[in-house]
N, C-alpha and C positions, 0 to 999 in steps of 0.2 A: 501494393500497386492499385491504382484508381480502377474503377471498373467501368469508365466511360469511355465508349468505343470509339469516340471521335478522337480520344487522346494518342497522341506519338510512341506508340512503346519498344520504337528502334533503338536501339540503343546505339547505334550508331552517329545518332543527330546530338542535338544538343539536350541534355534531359531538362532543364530548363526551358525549352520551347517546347511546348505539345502540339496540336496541332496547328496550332495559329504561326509556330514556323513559317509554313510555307507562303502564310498572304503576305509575312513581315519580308520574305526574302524577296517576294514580288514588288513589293513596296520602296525594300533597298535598291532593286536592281532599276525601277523607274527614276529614283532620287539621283542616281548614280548616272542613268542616263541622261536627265535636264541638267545634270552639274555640266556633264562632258559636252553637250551643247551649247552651254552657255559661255564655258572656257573656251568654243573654239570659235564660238561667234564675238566674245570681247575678245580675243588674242590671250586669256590668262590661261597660264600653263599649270598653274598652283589649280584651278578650277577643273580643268581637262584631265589633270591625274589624279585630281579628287575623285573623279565619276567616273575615271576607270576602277579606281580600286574598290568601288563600292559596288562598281559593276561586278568586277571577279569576285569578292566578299559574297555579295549576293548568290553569284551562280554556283559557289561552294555551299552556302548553305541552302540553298533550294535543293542539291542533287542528294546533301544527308540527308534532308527531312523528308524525303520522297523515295531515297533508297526501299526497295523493296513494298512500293505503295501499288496497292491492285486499285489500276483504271474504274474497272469495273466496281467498284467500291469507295471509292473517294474520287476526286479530280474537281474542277472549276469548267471543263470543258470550252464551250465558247468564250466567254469570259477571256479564260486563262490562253489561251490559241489568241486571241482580239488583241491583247495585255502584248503577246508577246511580238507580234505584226507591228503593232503598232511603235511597241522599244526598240524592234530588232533582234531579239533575243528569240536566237532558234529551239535551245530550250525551252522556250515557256512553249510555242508555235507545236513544239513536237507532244509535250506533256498536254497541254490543253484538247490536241487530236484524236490523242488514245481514248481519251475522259470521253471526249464530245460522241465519240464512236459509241463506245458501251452507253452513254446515256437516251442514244435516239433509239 
């Protein structure tokens, strides 16, 4: 086992994502939300259920890789609360809060 503290060692998450996980799921769930925008501003349906699903894919793996994550020791704080305001994602809004709390 790695001895770098930044690394994910939930075993619950994906052992293949360490901790970069979490930006890639923030990443999918943005991607997933400009698809679902985009399908519903063209009228395409194939688009809109593309960025749903990428939305729920995302908020599934943001919640493993974060299972059991201390605020007070990791988080994106504002950033991640900004990120989530700005997608929609009450998740990110909730986990970014706790971060942003222990970090002031």
């Amino acid at each position: 086992m790695s001895s770098n503290p930044n690394q994910d060692t939930n075993p619950a998450s994906n052992p293949n994502q360490p901790q970069h996980g979490i930006i890639a799921g923030h990443a999918e769930y943005i991607k997933g939300a400009t698809e679902a925008v985009i399908g519903n501003i063209t009228g395409s349906h194939a688009w809109t259920t593309s960025g749903e699903q990428d939305k729920a894919h995302a908020k599934a793996s943001l919640q493993a890789a974060t299972e059991g994550r201390d605020p007070a020791a990791s988080g994106y704080g504002s950033v991640e609360e900004t990120a989530g305001k700005l997608t929609g994602c009450e998740w990110m809004k909730k986990e970014g809060a706790a971060s942003k709390s222990h970090q002031e």
